[in-house]
C-alpha positions as CSV (number, residue, x, y, z in Angstrom):
1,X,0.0,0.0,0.0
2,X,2.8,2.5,1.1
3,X,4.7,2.0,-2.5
4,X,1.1,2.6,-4.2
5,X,0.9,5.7,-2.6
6,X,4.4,7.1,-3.3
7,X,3.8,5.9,-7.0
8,X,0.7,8.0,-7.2
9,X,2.4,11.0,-5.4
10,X,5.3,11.2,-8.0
11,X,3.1,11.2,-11.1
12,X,0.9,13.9,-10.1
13,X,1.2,17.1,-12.1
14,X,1.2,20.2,-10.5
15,X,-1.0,22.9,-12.2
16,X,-0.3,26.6,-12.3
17,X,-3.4,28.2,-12.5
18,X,-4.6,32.5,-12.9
19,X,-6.8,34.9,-12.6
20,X,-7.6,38.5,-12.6
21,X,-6.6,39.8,-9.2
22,X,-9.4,43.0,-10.3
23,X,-12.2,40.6,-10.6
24,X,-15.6,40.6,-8.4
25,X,-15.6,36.8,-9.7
26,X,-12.4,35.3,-10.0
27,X,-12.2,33.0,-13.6
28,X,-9.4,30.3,-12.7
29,X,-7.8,29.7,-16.4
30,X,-4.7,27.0,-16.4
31,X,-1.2,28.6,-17.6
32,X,1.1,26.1,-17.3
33,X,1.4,22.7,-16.1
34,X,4.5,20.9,-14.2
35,X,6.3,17.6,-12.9
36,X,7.4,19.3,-9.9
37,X,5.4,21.6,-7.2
38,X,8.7,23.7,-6.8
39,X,9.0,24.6,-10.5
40,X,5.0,25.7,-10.4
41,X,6.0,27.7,-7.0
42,X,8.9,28.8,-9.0
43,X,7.0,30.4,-11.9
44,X,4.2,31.7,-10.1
45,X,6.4,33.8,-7.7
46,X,8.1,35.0,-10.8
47,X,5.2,36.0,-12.2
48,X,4.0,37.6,-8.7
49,X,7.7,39.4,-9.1
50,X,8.3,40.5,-12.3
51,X,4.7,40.3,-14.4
52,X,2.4,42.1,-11.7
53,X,4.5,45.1,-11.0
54,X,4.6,46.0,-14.8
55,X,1.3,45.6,-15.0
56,X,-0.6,47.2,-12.2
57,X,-3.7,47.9,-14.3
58,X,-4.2,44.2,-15.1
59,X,-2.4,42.0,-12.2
60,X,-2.9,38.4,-11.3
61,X,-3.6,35.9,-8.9
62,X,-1.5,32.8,-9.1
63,X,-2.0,29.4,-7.7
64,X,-0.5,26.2,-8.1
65,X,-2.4,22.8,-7.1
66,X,-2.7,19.3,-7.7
67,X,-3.5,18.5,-11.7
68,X,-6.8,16.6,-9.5
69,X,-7.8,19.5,-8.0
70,X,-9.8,22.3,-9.5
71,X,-9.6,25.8,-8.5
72,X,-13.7,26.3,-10.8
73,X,-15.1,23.9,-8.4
74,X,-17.6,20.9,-9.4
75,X,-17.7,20.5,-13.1
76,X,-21.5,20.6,-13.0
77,X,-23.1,23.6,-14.5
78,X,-20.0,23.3,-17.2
């Protein structure tokens, strides 16, 4: 059981997701996907860094979860 459950650790993908920072209703759109939650923590401060200062007008939120996780919620109503 343990090895089953590293096994299924290691191949999860780690999903950076955005959205509008500005919004009344936030609209979680996927940006990029990775192997490892470190890169996607990575690139999202990076983004928190160097794209949201240049772009005060226009910033965004990022977040970075589990390819099984969904930031939209149920996929009912979709």
């Amino acid at each position: 059981m343990l090895t089953w459950a590293a096994t299924a650790s290691a191949e999860c993908a780690w999903v950076l997701w955005q959205s509008p920072l500005k919004s009344s209703m936030p609209r979680w759109e996927i940006l990029e996907a990775y192997q490892v939650k470190a890169e996607c923590d990575k690139r999202a401060e990076s983004i928190d860094r160097d794209f949201n200062p240049r772009h005060p007008k226009a910033p965004i939120e990022t977040l970075c979860l589990p390819d099984t996780v969904d930031p939209r919620g149920p996929k009912a109503g979709r």
